[in-house]
N, CA, C and O atoms as a Maestro MAE file, in Angstrom:
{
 s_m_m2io_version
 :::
 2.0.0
}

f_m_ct {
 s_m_title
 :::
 protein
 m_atom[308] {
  # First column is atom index #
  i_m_mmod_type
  r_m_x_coord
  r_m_y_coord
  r_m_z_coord
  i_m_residue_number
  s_m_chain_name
  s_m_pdb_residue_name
  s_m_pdb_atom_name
  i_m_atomic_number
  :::
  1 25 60.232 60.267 172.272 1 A "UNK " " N  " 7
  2 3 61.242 61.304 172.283 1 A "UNK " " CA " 6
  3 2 61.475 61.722 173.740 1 A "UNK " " C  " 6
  4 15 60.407 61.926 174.318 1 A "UNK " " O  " 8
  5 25 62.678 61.926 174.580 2 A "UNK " " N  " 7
  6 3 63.032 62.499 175.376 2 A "UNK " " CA " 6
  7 2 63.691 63.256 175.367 2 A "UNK " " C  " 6
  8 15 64.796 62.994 174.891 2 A "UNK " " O  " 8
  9 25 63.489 64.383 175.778 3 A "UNK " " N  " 7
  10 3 63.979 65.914 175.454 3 A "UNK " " CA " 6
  11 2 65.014 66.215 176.605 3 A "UNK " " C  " 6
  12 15 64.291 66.321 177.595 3 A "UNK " " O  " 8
  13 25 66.399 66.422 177.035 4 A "UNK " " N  " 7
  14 3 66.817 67.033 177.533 4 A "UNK " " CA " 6
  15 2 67.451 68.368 177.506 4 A "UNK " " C  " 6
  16 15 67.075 69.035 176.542 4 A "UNK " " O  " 8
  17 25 68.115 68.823 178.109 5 A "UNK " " N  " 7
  18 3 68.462 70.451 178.090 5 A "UNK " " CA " 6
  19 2 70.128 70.546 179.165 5 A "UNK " " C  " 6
  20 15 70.203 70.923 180.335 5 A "UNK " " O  " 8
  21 25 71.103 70.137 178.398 6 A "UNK " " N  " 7
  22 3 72.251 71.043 179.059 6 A "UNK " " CA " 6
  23 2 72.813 71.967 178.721 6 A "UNK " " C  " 6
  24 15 72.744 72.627 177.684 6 A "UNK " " O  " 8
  25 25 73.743 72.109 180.097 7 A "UNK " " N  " 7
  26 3 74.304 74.179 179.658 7 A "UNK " " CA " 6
  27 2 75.601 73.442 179.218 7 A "UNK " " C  " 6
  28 15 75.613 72.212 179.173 7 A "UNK " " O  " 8
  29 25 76.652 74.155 178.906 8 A "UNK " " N  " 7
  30 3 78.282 73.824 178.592 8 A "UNK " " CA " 6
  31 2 78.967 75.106 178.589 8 A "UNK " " C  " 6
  32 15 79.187 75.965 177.734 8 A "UNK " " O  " 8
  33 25 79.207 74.972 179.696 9 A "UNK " " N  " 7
  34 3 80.530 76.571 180.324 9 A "UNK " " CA " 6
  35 2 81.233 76.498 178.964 9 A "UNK " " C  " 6
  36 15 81.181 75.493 178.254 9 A "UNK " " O  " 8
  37 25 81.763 77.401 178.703 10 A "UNK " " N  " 7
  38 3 83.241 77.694 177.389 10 A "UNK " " CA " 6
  39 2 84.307 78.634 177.834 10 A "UNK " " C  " 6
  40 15 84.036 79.402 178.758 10 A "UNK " " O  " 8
  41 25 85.365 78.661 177.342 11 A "UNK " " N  " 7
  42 3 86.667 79.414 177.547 11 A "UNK " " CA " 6
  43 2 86.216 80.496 177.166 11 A "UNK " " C  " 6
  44 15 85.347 81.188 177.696 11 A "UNK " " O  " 8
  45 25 87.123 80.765 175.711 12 A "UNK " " N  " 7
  46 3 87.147 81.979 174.542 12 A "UNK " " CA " 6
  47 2 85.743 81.938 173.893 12 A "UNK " " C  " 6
  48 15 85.064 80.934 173.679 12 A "UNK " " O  " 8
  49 25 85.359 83.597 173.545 13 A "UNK " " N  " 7
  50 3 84.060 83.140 172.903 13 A "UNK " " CA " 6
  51 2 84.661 82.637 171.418 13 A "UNK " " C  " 6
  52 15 85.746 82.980 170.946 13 A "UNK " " O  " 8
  53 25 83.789 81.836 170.869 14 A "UNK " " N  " 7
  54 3 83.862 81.101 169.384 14 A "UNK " " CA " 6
  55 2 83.986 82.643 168.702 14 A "UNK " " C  " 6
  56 15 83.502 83.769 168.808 14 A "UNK " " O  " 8
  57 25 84.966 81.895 167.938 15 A "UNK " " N  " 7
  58 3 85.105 83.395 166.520 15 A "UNK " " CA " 6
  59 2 84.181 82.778 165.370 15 A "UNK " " C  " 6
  60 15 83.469 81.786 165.523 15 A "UNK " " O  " 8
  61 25 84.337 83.699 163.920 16 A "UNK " " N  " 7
  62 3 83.510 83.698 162.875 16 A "UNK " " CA " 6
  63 2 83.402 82.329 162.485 16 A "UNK " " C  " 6
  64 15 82.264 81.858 162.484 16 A "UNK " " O  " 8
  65 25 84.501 81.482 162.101 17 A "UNK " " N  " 7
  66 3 84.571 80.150 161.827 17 A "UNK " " CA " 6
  67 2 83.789 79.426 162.569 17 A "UNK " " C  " 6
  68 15 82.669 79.050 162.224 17 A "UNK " " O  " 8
  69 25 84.517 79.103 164.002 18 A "UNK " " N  " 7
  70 3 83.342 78.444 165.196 18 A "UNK " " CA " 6
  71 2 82.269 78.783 164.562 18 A "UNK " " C  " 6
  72 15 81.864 78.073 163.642 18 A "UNK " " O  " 8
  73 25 81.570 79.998 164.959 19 A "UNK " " N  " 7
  74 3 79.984 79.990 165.184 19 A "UNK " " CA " 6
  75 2 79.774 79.543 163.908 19 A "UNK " " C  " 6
  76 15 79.148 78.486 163.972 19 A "UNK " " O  " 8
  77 25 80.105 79.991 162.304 20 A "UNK " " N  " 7
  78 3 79.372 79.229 161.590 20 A "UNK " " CA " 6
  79 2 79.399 77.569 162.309 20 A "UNK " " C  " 6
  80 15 78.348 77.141 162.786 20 A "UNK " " O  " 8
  81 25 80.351 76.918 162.332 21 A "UNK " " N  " 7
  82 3 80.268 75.477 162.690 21 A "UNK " " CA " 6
  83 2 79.051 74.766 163.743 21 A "UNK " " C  " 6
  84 15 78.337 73.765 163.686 21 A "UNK " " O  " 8
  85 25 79.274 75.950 164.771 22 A "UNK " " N  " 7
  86 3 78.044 75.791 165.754 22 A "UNK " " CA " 6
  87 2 76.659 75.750 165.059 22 A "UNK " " C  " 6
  88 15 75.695 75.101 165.467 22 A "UNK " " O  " 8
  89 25 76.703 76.832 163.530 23 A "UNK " " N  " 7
  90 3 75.219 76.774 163.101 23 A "UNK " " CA " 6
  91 2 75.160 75.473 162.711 23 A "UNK " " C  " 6
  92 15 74.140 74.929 163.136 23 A "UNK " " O  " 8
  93 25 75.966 74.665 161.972 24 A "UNK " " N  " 7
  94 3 76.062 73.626 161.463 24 A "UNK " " CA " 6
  95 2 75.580 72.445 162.471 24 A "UNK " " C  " 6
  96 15 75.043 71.416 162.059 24 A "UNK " " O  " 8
  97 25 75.837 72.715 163.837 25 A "UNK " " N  " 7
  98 3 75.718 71.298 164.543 25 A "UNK " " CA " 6
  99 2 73.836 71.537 164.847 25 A "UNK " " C  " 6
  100 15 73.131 70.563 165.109 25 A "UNK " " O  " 8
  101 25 73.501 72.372 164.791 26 A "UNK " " N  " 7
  102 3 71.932 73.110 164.766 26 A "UNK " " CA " 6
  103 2 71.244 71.977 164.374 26 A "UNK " " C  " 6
  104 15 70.374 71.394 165.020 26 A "UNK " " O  " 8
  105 25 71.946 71.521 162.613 27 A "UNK " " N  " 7
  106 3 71.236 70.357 161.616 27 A "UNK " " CA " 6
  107 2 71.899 69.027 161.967 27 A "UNK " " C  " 6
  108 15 72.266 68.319 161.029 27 A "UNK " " O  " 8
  109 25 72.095 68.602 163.263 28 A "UNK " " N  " 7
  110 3 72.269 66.994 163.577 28 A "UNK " " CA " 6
  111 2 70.993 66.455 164.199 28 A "UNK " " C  " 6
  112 15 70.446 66.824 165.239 28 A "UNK " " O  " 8
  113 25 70.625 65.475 163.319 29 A "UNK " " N  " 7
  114 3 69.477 64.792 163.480 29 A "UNK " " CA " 6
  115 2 69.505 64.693 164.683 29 A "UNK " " C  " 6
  116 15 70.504 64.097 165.086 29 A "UNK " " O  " 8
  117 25 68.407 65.232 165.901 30 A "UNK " " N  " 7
  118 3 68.176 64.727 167.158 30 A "UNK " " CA " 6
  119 2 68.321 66.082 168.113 30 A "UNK " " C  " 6
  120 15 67.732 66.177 169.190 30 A "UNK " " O  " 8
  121 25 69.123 67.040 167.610 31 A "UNK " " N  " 7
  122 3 69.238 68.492 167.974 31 A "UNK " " CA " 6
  123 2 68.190 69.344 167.852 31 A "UNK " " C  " 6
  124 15 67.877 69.755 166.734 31 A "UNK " " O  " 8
  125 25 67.552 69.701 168.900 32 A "UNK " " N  " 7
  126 3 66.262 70.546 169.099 32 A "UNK " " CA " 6
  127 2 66.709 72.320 168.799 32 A "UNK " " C  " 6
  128 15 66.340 73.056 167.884 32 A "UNK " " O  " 8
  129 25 67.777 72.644 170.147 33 A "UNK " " N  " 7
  130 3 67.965 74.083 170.435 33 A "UNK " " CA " 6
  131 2 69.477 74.246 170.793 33 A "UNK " " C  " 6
  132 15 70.057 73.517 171.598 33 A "UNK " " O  " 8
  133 25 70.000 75.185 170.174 34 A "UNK " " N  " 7
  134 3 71.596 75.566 170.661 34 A "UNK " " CA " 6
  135 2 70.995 77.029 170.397 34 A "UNK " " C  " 6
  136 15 70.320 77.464 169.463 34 A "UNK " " O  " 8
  137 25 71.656 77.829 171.961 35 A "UNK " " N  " 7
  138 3 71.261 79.054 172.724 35 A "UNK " " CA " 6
  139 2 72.447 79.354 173.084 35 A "UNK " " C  " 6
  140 15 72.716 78.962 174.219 35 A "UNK " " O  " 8
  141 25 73.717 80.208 172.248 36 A "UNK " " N  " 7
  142 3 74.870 80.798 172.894 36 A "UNK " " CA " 6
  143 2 74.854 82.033 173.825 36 A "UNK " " C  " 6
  144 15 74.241 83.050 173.498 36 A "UNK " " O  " 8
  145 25 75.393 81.953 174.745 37 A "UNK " " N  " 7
  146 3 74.875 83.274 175.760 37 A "UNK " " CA " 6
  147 2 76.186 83.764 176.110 37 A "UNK " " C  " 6
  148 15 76.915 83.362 177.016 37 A "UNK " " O  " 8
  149 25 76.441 84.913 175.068 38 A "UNK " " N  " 7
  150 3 77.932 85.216 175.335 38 A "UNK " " CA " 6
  151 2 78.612 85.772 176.817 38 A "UNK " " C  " 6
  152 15 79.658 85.519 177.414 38 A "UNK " " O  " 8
  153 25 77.097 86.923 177.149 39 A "UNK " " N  " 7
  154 3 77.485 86.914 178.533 39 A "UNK " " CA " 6
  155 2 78.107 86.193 179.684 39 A "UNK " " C  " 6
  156 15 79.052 86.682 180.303 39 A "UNK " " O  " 8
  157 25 77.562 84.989 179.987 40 A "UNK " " N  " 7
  158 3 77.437 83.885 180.905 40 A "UNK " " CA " 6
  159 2 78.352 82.903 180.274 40 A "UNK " " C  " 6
  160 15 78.703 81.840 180.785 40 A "UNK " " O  " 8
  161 25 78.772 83.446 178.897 41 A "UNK " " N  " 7
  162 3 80.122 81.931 178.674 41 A "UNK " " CA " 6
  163 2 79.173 80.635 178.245 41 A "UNK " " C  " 6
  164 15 79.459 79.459 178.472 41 A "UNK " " O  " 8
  165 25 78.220 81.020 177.710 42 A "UNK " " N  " 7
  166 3 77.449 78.947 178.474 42 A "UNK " " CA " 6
  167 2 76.680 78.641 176.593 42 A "UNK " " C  " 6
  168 15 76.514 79.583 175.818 42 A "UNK " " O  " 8
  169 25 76.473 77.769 176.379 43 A "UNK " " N  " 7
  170 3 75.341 77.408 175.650 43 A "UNK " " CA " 6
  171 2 74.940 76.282 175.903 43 A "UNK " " C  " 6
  172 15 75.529 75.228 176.141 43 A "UNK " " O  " 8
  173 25 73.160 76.754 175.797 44 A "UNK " " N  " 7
  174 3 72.261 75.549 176.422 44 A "UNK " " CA " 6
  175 2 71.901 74.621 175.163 44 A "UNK " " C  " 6
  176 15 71.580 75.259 174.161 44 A "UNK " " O  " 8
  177 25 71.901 73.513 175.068 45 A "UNK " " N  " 7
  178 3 71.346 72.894 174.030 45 A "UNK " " CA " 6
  179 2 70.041 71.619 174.894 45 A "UNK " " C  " 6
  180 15 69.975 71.048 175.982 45 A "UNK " " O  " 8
  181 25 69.198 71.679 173.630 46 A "UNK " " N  " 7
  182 3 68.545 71.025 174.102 46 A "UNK " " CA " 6
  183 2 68.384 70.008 173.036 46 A "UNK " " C  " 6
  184 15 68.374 70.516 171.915 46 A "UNK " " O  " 8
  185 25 68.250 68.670 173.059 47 A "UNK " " N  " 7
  186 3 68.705 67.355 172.184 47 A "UNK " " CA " 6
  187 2 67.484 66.525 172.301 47 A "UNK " " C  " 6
  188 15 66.471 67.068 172.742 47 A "UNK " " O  " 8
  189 25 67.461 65.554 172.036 48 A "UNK " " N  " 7
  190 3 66.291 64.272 171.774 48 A "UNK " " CA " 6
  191 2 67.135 63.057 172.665 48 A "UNK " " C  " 6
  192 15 67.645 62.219 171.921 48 A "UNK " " O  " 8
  193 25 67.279 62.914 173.586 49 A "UNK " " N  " 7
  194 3 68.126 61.918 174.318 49 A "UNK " " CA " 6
  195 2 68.194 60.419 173.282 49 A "UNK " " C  " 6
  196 15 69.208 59.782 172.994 49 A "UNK " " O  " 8
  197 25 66.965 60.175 172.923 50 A "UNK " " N  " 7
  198 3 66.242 59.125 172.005 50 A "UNK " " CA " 6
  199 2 67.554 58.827 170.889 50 A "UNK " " C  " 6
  200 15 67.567 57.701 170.392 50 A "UNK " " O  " 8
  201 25 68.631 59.777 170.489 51 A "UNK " " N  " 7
  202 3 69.348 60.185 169.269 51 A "UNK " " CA " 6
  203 2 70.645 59.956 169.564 51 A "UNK " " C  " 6
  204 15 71.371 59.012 169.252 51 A "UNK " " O  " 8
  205 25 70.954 61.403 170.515 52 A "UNK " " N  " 7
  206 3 72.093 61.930 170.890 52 A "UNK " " CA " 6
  207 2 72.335 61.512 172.634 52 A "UNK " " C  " 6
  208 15 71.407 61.332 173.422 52 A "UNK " " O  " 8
  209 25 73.812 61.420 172.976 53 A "UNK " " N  " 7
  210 3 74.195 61.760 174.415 53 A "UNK " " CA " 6
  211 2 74.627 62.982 174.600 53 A "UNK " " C  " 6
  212 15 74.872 63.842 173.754 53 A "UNK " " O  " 8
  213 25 74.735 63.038 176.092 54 A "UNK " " N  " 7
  214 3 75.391 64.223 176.062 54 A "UNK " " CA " 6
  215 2 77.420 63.924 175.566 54 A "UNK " " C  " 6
  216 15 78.266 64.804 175.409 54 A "UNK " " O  " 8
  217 25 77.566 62.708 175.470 55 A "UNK " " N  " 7
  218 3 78.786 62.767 175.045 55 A "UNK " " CA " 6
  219 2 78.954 63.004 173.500 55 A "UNK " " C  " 6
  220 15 80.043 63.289 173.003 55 A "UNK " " O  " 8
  221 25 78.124 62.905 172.984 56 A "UNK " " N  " 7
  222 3 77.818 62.993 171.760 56 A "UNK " " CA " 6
  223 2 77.656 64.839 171.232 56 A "UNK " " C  " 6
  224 15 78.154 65.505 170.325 56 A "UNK " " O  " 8
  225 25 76.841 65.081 172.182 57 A "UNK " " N  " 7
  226 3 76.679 66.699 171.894 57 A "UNK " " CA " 6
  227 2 77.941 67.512 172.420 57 A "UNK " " C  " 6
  228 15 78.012 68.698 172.097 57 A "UNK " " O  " 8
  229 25 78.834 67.015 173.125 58 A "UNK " " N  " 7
  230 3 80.223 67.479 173.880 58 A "UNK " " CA " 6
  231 2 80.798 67.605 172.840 58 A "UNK " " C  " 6
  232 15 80.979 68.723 172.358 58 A "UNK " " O  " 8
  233 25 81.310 66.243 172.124 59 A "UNK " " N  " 7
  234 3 82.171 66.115 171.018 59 A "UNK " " CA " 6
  235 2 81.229 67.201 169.634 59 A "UNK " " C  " 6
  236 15 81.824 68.023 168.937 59 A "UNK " " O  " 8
  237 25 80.508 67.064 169.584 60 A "UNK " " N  " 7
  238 3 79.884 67.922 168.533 60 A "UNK " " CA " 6
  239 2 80.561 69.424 168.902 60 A "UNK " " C  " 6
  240 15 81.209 69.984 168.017 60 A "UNK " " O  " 8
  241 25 80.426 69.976 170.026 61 A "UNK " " N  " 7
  242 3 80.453 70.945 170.017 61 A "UNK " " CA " 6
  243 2 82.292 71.404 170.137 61 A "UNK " " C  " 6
  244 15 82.768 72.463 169.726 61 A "UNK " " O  " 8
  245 25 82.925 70.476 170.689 62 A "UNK " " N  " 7
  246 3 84.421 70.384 170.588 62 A "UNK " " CA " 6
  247 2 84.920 70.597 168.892 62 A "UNK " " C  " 6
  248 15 85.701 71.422 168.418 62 A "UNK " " O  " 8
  249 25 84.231 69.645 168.310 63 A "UNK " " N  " 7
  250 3 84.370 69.164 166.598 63 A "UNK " " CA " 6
  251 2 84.375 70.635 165.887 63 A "UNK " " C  " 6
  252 15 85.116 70.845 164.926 63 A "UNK " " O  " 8
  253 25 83.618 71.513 166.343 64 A "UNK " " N  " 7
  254 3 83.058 72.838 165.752 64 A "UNK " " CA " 6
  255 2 84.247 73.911 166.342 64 A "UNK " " C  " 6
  256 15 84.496 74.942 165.718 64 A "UNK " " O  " 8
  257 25 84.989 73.547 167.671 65 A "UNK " " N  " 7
  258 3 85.966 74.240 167.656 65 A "UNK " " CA " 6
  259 2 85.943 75.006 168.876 65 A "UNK " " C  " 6
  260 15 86.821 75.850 169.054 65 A "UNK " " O  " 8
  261 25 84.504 74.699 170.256 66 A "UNK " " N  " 7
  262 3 84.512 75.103 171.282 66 A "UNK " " CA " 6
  263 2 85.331 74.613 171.892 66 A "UNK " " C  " 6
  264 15 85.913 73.570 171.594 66 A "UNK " " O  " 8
  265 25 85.612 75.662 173.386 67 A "UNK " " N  " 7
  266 3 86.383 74.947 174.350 67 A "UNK " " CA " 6
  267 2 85.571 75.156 175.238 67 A "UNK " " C  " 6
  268 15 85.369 76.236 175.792 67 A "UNK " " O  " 8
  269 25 84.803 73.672 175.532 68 A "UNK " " N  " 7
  270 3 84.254 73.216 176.610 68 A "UNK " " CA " 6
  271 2 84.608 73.246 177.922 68 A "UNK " " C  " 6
  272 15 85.744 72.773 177.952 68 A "UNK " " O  " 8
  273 25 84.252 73.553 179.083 69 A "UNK " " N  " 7
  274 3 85.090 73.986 180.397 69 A "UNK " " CA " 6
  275 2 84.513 72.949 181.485 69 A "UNK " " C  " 6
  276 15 84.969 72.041 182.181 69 A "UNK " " O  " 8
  277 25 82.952 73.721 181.205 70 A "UNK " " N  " 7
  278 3 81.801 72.437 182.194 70 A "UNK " " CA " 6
  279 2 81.003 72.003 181.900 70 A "UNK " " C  " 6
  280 15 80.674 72.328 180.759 70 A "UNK " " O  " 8
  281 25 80.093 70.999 182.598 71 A "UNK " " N  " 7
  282 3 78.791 71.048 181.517 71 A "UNK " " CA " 6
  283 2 77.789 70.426 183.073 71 A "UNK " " C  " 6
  284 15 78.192 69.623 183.915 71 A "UNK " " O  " 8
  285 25 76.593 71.047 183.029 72 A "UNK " " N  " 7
  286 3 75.274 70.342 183.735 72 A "UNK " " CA " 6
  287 2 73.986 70.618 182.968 72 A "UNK " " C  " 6
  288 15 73.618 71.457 182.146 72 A "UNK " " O  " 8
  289 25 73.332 69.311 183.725 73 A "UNK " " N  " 7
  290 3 72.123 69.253 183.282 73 A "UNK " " CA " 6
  291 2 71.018 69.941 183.983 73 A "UNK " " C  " 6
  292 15 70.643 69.949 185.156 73 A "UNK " " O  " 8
  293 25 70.489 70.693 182.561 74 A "UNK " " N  " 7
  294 3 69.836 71.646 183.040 74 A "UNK " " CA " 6
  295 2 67.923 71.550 183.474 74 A "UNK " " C  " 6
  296 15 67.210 72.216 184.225 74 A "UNK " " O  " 8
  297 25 67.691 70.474 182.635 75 A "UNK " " N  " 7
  298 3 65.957 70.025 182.740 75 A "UNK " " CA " 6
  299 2 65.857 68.867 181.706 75 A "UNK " " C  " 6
  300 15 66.566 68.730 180.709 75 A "UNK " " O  " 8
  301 25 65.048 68.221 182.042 76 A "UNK " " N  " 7
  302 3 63.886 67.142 181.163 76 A "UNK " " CA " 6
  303 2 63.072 67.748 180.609 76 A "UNK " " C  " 6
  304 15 62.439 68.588 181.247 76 A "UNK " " O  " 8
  305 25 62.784 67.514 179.110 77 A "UNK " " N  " 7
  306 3 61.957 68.295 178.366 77 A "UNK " " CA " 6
  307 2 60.573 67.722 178.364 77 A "UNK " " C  " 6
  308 15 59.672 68.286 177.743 77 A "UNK " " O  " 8
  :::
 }
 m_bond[307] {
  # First column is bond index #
  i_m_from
  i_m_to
  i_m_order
  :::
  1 1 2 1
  2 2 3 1
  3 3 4 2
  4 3 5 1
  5 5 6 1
  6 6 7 1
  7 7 8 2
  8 7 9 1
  9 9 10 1
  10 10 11 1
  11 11 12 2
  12 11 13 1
  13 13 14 1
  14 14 15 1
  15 15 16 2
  16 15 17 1
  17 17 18 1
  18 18 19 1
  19 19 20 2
  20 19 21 1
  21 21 22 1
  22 22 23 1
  23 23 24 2
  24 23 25 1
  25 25 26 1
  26 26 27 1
  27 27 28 2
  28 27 29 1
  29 29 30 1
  30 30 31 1
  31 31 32 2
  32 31 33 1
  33 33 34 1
  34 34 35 1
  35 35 36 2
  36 35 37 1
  37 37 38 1
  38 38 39 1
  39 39 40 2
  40 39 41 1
  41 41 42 1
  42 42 43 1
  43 43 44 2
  44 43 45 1
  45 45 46 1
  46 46 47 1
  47 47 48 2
  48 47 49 1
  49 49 50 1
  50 50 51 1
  51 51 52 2
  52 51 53 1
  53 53 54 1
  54 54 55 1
  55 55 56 2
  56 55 57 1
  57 57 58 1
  58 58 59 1
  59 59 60 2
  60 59 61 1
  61 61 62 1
  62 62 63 1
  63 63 64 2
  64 63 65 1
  65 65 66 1
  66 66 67 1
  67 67 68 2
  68 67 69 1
  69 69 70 1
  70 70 71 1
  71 71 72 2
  72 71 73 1
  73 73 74 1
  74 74 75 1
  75 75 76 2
  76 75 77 1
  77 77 78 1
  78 78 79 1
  79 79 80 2
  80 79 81 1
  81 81 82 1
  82 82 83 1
  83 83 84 2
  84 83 85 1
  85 85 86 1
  86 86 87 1
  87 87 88 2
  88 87 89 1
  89 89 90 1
  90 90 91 1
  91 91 92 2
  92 91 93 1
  93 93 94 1
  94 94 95 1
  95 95 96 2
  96 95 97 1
  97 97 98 1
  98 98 99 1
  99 99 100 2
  100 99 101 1
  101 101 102 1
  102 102 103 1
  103 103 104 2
  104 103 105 1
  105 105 106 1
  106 106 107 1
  107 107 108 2
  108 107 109 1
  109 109 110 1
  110 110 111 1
  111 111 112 2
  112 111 113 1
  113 113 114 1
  114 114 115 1
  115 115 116 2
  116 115 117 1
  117 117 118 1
  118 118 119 1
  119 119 120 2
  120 119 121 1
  121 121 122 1
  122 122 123 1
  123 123 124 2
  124 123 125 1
  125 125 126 1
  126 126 127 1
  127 127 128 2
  128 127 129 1
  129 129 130 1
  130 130 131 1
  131 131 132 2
  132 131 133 1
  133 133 134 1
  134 134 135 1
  135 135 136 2
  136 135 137 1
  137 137 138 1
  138 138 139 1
  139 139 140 2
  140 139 141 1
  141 141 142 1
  142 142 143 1
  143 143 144 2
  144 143 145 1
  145 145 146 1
  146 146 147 1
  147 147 148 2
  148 147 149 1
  149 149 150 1
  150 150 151 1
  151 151 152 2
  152 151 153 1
  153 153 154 1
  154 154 155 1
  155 155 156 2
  156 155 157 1
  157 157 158 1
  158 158 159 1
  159 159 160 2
  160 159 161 1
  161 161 162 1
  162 162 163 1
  163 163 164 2
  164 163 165 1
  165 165 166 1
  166 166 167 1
  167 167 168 2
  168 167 169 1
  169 169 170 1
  170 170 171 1
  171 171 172 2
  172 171 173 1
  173 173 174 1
  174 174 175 1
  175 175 176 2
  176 175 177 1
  177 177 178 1
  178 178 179 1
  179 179 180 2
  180 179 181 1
  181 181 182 1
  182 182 183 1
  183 183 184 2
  184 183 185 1
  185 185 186 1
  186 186 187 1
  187 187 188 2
  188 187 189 1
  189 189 190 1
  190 190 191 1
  191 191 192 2
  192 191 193 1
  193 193 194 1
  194 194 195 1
  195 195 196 2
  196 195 197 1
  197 197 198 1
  198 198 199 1
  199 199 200 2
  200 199 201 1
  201 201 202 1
  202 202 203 1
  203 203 204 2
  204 203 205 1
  205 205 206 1
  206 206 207 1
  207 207 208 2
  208 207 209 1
  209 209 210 1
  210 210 211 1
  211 211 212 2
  212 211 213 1
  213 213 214 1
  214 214 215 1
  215 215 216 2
  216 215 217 1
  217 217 218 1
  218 218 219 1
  219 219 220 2
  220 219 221 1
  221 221 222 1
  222 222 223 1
  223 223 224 2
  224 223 225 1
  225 225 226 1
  226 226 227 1
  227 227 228 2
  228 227 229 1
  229 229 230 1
  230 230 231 1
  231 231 232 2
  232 231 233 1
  233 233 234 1
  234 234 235 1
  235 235 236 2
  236 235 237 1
  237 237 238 1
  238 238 239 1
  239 239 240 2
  240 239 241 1
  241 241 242 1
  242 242 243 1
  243 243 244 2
  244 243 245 1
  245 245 246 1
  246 246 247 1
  247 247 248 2
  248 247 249 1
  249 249 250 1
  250 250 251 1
  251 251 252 2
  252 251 253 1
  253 253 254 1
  254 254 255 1
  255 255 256 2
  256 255 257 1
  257 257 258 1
  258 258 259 1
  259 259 260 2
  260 259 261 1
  261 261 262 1
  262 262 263 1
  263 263 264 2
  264 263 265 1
  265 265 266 1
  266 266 267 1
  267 267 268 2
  268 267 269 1
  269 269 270 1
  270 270 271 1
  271 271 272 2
  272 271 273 1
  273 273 274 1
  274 274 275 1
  275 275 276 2
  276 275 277 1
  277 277 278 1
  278 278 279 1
  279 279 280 2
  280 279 281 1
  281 281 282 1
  282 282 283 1
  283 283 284 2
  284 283 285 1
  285 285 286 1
  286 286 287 1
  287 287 288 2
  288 287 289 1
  289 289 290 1
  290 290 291 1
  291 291 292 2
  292 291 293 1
  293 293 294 1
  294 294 295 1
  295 295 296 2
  296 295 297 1
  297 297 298 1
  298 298 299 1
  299 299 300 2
  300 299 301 1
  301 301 302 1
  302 302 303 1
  303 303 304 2
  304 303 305 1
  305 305 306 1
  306 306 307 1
  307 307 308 2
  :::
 }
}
């Protein structure tokens, strides 16, 4: 297993719909941690590289209805 950890800047915060969806991407096989930080605009997720890319967790989180702005990598787990 290789654990990584990126942030992903966002526009608008997610409304009621979004965030349920966001809970939803929680249960994709290979998804460790999704951490929305409304303050800072950002959520960190942390994934199983082994599984998922980060293009993979982009589109996940697009799919759910974010608007993605930026994204870096934040640590090796």
């Amino acid at each position: 297993m290789t654990l990584l950890e990126v942030e992903f800047g966002y526009g608008r915060p997610p409304n009621e719909s979004e965030a349920r969806a966001l809970n939803d991407v929680r249960d994709v096989y290979g998804m460790r941690s999704l951490i929305l930080n409304e303050k800072s605009r950002s959520i960190l997720v942390e994934y199983d590289a082994s599984r998922l890319t980060e293009s993979d967790i982009c589109a996940l989180l697009r799919a759910a209805g974010v608007q993605i702005r930026e994204t870096a990598i934040v640590a090796n787990g």
